[in-house]
C-alpha atoms as an extended CHARMM CRD file, in Angstrom:
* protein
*
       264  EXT
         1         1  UNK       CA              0.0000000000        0.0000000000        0.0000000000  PROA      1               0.0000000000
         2         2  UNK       CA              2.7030000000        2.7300000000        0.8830000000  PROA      2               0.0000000000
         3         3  UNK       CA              4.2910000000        1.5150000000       -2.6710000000  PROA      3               0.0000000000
         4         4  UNK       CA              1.2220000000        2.4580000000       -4.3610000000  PROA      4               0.0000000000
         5         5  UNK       CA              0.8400000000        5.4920000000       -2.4270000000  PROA      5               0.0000000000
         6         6  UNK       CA              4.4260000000        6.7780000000       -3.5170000000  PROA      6               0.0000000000
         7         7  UNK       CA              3.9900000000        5.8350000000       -6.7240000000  PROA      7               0.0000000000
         8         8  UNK       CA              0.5410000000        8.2120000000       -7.0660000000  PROA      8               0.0000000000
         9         9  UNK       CA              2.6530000000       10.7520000000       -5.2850000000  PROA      9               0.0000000000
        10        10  UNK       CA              5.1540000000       10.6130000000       -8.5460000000  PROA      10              0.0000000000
        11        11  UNK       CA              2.4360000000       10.4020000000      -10.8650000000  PROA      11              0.0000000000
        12        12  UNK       CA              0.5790000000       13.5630000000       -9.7290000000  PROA      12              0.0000000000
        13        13  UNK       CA              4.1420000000       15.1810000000       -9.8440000000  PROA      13              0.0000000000
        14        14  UNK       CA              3.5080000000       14.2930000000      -13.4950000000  PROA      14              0.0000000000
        15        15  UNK       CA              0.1800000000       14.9740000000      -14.2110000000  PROA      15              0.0000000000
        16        16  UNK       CA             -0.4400000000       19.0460000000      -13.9720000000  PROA      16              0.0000000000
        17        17  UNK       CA             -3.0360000000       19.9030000000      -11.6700000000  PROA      17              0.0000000000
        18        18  UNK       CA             -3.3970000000       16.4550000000      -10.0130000000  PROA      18              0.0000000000
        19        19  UNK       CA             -2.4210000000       18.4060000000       -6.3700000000  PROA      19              0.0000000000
        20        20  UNK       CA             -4.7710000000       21.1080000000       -6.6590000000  PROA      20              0.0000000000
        21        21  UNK       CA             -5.6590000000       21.3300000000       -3.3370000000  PROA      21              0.0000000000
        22        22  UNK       CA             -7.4000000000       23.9140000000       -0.8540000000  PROA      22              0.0000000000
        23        23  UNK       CA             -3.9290000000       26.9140000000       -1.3870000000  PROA      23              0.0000000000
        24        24  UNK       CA             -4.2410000000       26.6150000000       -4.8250000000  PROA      24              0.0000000000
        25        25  UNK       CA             -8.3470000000       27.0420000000       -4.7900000000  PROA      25              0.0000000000
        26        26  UNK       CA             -7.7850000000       29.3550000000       -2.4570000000  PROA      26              0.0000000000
        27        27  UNK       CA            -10.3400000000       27.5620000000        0.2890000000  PROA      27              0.0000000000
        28        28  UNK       CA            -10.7880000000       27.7980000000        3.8150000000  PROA      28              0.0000000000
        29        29  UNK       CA            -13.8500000000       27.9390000000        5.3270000000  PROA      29              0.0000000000
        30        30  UNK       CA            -15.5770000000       27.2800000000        8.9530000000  PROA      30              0.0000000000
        31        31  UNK       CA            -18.1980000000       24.7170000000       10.2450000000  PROA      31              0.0000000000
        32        32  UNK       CA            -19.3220000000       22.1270000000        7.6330000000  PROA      32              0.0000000000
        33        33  UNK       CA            -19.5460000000       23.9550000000        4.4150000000  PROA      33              0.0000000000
        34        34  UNK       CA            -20.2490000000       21.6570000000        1.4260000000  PROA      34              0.0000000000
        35        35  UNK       CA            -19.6450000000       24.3520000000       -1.0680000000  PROA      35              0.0000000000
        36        36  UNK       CA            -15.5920000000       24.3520000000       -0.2130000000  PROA      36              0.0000000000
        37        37  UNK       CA            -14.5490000000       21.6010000000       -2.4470000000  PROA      37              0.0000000000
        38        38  UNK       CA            -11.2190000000       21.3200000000       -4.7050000000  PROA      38              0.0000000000
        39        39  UNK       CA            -10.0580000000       18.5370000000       -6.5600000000  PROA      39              0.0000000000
        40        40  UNK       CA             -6.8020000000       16.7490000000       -5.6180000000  PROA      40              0.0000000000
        41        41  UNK       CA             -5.6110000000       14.2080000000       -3.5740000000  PROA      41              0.0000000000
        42        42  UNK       CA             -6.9870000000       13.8590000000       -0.1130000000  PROA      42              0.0000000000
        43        43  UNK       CA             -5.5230000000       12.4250000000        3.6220000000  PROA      43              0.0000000000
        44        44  UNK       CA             -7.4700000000        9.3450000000        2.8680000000  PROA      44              0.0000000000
        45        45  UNK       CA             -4.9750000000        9.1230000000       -0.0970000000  PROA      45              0.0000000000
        46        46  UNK       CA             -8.1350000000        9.2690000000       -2.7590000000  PROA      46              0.0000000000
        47        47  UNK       CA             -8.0260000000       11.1610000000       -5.5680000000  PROA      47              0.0000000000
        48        48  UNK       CA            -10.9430000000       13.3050000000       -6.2880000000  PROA      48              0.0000000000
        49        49  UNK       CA            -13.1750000000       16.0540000000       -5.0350000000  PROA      49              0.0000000000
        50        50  UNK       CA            -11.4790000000       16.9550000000       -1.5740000000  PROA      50              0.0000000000
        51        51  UNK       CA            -13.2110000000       19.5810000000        1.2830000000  PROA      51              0.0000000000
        52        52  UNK       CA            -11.4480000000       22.2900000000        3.0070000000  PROA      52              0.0000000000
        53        53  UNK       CA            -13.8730000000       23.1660000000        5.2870000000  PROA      53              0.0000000000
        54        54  UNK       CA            -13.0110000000       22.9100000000        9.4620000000  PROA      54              0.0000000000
        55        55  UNK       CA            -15.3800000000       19.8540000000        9.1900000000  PROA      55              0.0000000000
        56        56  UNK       CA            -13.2860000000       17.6850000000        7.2170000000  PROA      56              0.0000000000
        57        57  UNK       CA            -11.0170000000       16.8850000000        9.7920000000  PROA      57              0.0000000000
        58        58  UNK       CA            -14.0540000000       14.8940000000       11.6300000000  PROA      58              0.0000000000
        59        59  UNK       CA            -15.2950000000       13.4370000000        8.2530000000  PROA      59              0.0000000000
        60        60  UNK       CA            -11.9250000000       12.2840000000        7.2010000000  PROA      60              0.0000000000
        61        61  UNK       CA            -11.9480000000       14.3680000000        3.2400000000  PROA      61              0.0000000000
        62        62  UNK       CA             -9.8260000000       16.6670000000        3.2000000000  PROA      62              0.0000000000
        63        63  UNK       CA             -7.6520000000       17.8240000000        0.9020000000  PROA      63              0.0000000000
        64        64  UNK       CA             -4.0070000000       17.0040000000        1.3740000000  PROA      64              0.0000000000
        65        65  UNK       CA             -2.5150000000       20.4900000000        1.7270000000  PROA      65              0.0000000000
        66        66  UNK       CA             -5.1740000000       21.5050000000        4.5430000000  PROA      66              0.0000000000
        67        67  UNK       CA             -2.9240000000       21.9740000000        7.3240000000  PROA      67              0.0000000000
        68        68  UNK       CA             -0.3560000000       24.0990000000        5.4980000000  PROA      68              0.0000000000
        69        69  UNK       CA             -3.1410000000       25.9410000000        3.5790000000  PROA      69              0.0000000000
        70        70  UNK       CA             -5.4820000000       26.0830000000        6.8320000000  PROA      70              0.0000000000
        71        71  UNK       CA             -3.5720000000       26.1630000000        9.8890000000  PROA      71              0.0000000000
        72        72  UNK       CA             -5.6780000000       26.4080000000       12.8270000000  PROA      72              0.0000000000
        73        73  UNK       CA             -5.6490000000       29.9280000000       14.3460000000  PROA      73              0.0000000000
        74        74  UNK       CA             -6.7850000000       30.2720000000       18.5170000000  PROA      74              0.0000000000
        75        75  UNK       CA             -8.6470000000       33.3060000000       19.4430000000  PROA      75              0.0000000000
        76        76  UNK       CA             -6.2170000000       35.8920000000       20.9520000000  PROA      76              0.0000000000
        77        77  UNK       CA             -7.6440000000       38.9800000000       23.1840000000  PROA      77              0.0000000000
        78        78  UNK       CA             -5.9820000000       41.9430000000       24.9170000000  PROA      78              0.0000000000
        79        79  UNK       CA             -5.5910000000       42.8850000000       28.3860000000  PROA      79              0.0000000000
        80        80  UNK       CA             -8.4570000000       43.2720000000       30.7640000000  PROA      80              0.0000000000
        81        81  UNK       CA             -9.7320000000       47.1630000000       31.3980000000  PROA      81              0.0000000000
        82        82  UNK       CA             -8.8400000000       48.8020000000       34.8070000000  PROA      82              0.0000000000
        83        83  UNK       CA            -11.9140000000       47.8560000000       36.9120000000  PROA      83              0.0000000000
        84        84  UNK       CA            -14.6620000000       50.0280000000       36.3780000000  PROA      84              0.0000000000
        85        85  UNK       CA            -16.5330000000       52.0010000000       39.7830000000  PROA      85              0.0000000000
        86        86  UNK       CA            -19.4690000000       49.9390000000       41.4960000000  PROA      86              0.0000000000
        87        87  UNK       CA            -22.4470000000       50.7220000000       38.8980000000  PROA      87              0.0000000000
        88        88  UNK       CA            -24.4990000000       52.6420000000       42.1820000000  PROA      88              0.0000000000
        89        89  UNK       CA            -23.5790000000       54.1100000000       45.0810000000  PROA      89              0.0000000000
        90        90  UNK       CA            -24.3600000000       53.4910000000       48.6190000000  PROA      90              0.0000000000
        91        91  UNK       CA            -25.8120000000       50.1440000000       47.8840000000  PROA      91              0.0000000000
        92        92  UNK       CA            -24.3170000000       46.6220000000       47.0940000000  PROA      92              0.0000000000
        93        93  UNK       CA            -23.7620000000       46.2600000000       43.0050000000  PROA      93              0.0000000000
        94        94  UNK       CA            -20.9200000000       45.0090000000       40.7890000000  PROA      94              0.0000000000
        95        95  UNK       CA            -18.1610000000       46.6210000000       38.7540000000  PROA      95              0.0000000000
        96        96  UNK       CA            -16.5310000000       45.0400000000       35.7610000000  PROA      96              0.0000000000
        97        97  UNK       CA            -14.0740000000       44.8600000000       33.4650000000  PROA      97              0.0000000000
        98        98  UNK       CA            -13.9670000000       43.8730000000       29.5620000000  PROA      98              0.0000000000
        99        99  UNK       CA            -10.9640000000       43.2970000000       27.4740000000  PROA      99              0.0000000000
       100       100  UNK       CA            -11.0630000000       42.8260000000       23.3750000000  PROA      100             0.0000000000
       101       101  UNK       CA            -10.5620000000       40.2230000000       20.7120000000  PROA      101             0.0000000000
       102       102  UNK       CA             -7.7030000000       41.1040000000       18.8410000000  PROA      102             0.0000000000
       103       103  UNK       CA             -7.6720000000       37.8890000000       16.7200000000  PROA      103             0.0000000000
       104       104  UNK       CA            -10.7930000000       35.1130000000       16.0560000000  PROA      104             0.0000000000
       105       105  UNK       CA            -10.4890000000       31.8200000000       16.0720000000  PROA      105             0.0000000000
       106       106  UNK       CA             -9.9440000000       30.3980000000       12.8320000000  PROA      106             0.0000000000
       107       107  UNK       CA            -10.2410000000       27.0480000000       11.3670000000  PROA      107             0.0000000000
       108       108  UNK       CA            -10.5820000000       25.5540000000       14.2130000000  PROA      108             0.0000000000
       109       109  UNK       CA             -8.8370000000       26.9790000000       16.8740000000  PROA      109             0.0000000000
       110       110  UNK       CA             -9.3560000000       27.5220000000       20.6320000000  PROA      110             0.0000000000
       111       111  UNK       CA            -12.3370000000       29.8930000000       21.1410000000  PROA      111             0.0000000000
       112       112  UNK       CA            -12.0280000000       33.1950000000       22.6380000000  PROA      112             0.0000000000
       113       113  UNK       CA            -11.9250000000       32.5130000000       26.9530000000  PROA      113             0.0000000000
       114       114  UNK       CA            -14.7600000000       35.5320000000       28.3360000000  PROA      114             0.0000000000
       115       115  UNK       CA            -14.5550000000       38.9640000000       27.4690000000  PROA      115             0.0000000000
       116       116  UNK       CA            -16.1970000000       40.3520000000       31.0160000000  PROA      116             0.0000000000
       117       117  UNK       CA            -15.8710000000       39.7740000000       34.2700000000  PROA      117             0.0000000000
       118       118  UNK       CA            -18.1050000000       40.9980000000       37.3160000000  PROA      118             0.0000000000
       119       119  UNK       CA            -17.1590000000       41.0700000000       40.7790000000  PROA      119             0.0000000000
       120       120  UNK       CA            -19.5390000000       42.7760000000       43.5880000000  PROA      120             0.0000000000
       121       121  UNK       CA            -18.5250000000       46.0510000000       45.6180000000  PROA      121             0.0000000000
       122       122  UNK       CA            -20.4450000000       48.6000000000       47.4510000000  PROA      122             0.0000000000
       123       123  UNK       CA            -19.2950000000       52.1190000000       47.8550000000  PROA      123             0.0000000000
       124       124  UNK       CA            -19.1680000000       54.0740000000       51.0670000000  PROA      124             0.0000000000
       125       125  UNK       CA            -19.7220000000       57.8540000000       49.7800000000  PROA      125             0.0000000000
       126       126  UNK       CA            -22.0060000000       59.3790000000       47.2880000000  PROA      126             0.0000000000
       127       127  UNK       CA            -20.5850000000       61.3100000000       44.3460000000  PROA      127             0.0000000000
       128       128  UNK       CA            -20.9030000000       64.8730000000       47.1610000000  PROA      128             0.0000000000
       129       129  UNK       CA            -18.5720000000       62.6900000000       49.3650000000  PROA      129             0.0000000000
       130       130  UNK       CA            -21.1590000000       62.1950000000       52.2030000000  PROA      130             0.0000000000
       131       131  UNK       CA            -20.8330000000       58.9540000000       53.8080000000  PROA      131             0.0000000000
       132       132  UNK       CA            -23.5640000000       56.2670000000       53.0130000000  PROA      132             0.0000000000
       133       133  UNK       CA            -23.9760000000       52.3730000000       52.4160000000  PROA      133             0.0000000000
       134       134  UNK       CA            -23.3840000000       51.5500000000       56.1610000000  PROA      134             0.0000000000
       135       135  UNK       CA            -27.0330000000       50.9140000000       57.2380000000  PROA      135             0.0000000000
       136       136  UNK       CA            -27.3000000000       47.0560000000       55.3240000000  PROA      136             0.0000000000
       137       137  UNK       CA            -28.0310000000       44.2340000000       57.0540000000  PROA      137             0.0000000000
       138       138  UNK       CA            -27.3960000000       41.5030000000       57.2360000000  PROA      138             0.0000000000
       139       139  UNK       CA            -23.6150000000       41.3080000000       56.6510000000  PROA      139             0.0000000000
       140       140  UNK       CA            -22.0900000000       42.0270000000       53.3720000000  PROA      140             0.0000000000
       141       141  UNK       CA            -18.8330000000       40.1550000000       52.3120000000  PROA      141             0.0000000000
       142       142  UNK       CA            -16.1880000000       39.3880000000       49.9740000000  PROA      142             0.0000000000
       143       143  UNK       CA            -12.7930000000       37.1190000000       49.5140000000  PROA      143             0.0000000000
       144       144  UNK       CA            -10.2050000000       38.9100000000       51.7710000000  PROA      144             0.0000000000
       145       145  UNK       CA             -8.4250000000       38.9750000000       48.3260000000  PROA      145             0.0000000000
       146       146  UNK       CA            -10.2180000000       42.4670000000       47.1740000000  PROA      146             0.0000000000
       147       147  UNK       CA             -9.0610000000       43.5700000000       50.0490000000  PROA      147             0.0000000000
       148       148  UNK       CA             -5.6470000000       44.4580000000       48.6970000000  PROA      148             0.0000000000
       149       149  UNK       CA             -7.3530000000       46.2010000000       45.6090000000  PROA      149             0.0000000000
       150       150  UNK       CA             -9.1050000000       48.4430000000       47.9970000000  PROA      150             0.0000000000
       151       151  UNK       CA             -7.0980000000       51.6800000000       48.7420000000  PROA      151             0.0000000000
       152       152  UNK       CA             -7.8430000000       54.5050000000       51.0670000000  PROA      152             0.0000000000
       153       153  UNK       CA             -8.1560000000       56.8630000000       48.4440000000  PROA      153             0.0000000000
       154       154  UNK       CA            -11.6690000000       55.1160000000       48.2780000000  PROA      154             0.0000000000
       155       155  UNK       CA            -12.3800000000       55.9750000000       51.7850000000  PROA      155             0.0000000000
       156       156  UNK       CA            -14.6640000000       58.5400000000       53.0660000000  PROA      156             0.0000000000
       157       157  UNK       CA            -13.3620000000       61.7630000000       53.2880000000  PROA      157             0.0000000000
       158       158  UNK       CA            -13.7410000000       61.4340000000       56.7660000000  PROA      158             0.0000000000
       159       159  UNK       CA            -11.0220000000       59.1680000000       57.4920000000  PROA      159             0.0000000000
       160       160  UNK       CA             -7.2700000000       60.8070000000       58.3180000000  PROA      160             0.0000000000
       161       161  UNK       CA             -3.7870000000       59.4220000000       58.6270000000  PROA      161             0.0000000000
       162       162  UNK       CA             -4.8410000000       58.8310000000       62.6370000000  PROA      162             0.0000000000
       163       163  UNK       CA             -7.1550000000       55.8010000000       61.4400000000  PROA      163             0.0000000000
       164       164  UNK       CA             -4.1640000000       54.4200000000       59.4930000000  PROA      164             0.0000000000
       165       165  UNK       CA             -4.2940000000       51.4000000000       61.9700000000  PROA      165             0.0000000000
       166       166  UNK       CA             -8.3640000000       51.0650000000       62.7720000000  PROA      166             0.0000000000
       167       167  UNK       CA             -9.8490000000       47.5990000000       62.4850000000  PROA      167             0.0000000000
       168       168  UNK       CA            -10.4110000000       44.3150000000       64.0590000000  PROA      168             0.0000000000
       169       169  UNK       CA            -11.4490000000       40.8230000000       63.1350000000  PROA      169             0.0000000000
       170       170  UNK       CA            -14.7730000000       38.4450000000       63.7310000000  PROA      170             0.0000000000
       171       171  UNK       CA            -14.7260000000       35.3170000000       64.2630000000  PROA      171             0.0000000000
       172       172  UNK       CA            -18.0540000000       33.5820000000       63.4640000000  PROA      172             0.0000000000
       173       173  UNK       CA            -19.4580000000       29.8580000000       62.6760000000  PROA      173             0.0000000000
       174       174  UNK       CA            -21.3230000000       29.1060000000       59.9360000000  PROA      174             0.0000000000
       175       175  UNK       CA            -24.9020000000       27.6710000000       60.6980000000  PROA      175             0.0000000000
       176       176  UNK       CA            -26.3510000000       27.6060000000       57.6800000000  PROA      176             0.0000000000
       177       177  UNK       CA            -25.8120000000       28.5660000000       53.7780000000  PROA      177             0.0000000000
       178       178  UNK       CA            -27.5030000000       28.0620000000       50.1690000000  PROA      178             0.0000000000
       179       179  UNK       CA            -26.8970000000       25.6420000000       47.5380000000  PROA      179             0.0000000000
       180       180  UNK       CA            -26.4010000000       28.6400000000       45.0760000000  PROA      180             0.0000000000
       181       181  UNK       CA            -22.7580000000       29.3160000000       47.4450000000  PROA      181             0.0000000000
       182       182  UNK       CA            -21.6210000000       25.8370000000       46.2130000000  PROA      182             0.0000000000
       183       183  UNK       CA            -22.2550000000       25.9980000000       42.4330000000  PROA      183             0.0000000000
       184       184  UNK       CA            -20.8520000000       29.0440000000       41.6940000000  PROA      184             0.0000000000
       185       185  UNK       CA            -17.3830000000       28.9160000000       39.3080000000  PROA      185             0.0000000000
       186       186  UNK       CA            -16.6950000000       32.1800000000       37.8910000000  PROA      186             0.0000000000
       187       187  UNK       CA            -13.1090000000       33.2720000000       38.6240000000  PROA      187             0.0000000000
       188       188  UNK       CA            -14.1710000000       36.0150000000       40.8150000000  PROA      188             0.0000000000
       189       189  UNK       CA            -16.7020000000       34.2250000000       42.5890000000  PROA      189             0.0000000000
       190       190  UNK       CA            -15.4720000000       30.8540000000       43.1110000000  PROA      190             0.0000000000
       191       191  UNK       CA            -14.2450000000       31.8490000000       46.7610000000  PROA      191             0.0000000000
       192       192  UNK       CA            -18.1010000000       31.2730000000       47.3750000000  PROA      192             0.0000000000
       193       193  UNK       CA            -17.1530000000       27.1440000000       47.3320000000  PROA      193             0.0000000000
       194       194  UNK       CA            -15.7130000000       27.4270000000       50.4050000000  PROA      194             0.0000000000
       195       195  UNK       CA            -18.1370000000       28.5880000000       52.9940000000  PROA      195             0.0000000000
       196       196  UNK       CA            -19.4540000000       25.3360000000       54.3220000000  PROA      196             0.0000000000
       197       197  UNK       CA            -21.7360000000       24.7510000000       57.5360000000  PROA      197             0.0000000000
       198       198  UNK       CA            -20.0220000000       24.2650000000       60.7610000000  PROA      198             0.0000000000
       199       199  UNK       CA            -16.9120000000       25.9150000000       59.6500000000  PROA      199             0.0000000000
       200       200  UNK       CA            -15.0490000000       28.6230000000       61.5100000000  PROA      200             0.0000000000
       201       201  UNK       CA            -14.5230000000       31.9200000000       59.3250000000  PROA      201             0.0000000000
       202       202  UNK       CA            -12.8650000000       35.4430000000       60.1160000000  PROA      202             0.0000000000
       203       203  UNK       CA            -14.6520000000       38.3910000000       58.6950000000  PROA      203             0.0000000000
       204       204  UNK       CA            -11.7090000000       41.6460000000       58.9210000000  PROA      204             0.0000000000
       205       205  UNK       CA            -13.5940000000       45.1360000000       59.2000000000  PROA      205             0.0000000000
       206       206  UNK       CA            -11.2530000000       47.7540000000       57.6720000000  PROA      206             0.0000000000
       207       207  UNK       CA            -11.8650000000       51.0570000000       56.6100000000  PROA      207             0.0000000000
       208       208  UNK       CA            -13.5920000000       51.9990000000       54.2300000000  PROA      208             0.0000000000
       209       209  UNK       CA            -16.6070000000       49.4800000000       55.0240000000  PROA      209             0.0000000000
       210       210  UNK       CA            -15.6850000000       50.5290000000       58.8710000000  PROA      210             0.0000000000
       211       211  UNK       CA            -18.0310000000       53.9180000000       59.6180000000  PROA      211             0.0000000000
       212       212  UNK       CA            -15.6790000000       56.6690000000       60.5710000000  PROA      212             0.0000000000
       213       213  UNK       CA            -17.6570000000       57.6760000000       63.7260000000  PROA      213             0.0000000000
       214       214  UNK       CA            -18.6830000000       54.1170000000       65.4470000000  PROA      214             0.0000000000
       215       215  UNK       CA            -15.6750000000       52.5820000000       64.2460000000  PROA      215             0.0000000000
       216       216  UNK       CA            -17.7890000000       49.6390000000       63.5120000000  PROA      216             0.0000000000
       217       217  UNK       CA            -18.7170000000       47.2600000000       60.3060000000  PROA      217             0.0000000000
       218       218  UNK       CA            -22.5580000000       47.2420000000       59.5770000000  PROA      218             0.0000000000
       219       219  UNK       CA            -23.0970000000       43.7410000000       60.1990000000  PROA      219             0.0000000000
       220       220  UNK       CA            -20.6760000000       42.5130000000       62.4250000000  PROA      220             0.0000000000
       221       221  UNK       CA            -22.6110000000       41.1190000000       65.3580000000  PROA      221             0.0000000000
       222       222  UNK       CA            -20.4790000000       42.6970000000       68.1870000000  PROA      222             0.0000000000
       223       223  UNK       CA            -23.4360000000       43.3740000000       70.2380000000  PROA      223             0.0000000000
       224       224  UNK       CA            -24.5000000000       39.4330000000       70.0000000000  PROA      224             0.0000000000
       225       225  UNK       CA            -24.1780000000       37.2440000000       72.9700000000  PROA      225             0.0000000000
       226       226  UNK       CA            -23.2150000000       34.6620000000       70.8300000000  PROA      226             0.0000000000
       227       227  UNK       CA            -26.4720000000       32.8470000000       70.8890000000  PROA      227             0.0000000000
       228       228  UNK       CA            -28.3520000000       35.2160000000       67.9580000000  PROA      228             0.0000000000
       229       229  UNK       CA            -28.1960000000       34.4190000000       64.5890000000  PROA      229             0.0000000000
       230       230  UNK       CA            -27.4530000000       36.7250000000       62.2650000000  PROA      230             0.0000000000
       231       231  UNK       CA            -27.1370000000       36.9330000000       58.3050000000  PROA      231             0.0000000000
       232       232  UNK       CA            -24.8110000000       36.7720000000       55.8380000000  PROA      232             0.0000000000
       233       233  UNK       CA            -24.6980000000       37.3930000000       52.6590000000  PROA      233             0.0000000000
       234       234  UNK       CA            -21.9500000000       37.4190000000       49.8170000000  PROA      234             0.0000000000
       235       235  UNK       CA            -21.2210000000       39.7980000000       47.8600000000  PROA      235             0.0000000000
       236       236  UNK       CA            -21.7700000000       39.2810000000       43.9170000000  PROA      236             0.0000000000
       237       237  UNK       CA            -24.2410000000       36.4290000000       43.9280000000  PROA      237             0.0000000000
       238       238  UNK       CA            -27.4670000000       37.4630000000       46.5310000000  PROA      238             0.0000000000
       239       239  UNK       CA            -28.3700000000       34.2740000000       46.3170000000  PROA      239             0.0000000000
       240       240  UNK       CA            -25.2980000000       33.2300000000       47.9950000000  PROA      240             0.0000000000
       241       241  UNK       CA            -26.1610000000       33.7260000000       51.8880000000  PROA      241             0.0000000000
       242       242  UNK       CA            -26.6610000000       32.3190000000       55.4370000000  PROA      242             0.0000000000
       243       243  UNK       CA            -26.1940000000       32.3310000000       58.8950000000  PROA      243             0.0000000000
       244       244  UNK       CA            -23.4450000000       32.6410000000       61.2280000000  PROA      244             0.0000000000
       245       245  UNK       CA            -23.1410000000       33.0080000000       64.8860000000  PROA      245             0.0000000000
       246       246  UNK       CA            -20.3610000000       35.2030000000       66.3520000000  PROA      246             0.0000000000
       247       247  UNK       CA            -17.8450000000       33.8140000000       68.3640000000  PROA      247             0.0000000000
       248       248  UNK       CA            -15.2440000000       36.6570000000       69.0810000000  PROA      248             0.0000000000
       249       249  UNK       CA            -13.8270000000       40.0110000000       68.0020000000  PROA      249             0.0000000000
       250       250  UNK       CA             -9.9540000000       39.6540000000       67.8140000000  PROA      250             0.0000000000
       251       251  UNK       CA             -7.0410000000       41.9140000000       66.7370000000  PROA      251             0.0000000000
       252       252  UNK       CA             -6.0420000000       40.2090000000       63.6220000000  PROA      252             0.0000000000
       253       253  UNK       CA             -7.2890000000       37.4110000000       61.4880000000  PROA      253             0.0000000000
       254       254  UNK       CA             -6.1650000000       34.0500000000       61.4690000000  PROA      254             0.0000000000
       255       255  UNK       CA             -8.2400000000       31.9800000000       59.5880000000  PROA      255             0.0000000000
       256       256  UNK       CA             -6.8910000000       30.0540000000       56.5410000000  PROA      256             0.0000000000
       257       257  UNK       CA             -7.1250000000       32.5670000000       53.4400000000  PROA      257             0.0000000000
       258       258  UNK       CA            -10.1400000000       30.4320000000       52.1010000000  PROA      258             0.0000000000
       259       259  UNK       CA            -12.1950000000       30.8640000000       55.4420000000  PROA      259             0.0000000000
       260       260  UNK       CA            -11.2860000000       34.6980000000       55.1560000000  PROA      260             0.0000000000
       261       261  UNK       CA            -13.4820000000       37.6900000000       54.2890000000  PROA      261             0.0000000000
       262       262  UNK       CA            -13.5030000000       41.4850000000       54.6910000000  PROA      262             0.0000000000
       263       263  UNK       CA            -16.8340000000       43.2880000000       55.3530000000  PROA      263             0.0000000000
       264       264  UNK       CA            -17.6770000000       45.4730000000       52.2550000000  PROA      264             0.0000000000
C-alpha cells in the first residue's frame, strides 16, 4: 500500500493539476460547508473532489494540503480594562471589566476565553462625598483577596492618617448557607465554594466598610451574645447567603485565606 501510495505521489508530480488542493483554490472555510470543495488528492490518499472546510477533519476528506493551507488559528484577546466604579452608590452592586478580541479563532482553533468579568462592591460615599452604604443588614462580604485592591483613596473623606491602623477581626461559625454558594465557578466568585456549615470563618472590618464615627462594620454582630443568629450574605451572587453566629472580636485574622473575608 505505501508503494502504491508513492507511486501516485510521482504520478501527480507528473500529471499538472493532479495536487490542486485547498492553497491553490484558495479555500478555507468554517463549520461544515459543502460548497468548499477542490479537486486533488486527499488524507485518505483518494483522488478526487477533496473539502477544506473545518469539518473535514471529523469526516476524514480533506484535501491534502489543509494543514499548510489552513492552519488552525486560537482566538487571541488583549488585556483586561482597569476595573470600572461599582455601577451605584451606597448600595451593594458590581463593577466590571472587559478586554477585546484582537484575533478570532480560525479554522478551528481555541475559542475566545470571556470577554467580562463581574465582581460585587459597594461604595461608602455618594458622588458629594457624604458617607452612606453603612445601614445594610445583614452582613455584606467578599474574599479577603479584594481587600488588597481596595485603597484609602476610596475611603470617606472622613477618614485621616490617625485611622491608618483602625480595624479588628470576627470570628463567626457558619450555621447555615444556600446551595447557590456551592455551584458558583466564575473566577471572581469561586471563593463562594468554600463557605461550608459548621466551619469557623474570620470576617476583617477595615476602613472603608468601617463607619468613621462608630468605628464599627454594619453587620458585624459585636453586640450578639453569641447565641443570635445573624445573616450573611456574599457579595456578587445574593443568592449566595446564610447564617453565622459570632464567636469573638480579635485583633487580627487568622483563619486560613479560604475561610477569610472582609466586610464590604
Amino acid at each position: 500500500m505505501r508503494t502504491l501510495w508513492m507511486a501516485l505521489c510521482v504520478l501527480s508530480r507528473l500529471w499538472p493539476g493532479a495536487q490542486a488542493g485547498c492553497a491553490e483554490a484558495g479555500r478555507c472555510c468554517p463549520g461544515r460547508d459543502p460548497a468548499c470543495f477542490a479537486r486533488g488528492w486527499r488524507l485518505d490518499r483518494v483522488y478526487g473532489t477533496c473539502f477544506c472546510d473545518q469539518a473535514c477533519r471529523l469526516t476524514g476528506d480533506c484535501c491534502f494540503d489543509y494543514d499548510r493551507a489552513c492552519p488552525a488559528r486560537p482566538c487571541f484577546v488583549g488585556e483586561w480594562s482597569p476595573w470600572s466604579g461599582c455601577a451605584d452608590q451606597c448600595k451593594p452592586t458590581t463593577r466590571v471589566r472587559r478586554r477585546s478580541v484582537q484575533q478570532e479563532p480560525q479554522n478551528g482553533g481555541a475559542p475566545c476565553p470571556p470577554l467580562e468579568e463581574r465582581a460585587g462592591c459597594l461604595e461608602y460615599s455618594t458622588p458629594q462625598g457624604q458617607d452612606c452604604g453603612h445601614t445594610y443588614v445583614p452582613a455584606f462580604i467578599t474574599t479577603s483577596a479584594f481587600n488588597k485592591e481596595r485603597t484609602r483613596q476610596a475611603t470617606s473623606p472622613h477618614w485621616s492618617t490617625h485611622t491608618e491602623d483602625a480595624g479588628y477581626c470576627m470570628e463567626f461559625k457558619t450555621e447555615s448557607l444556600t446551595p447557590h454558594c456551592a455551584l458558583e465557578n466564575r473566577p471572581l466568585t469561586r471563593w463562594m465554594q468554600y463557605l461550608r456549615e459548621g466551619y469557623t470563618v474570620c470576617v476583617d472590618c477595615q476602613p472603608p466598610a468601617m463607619n468613621s464615627v462608630s468605628l464599627r462594620c454594619s453587620g458585624d454582630g459585636l453586640d450578639s451574645d453569641g447565641n443570635q443568629t445573624l445573616h450573611w450574605q456574599a457579595i456578587g451572587n445574593p443568592r449566595c447567603q446564610g447564617t453565622w453566629k459570632k464567636v469573638r472580636r480579635v485583633d487580627q485574622c487568622s483563619c486560613p485565606a479560604v475561610h477569610s473575608f472582609i466586610f464590604i
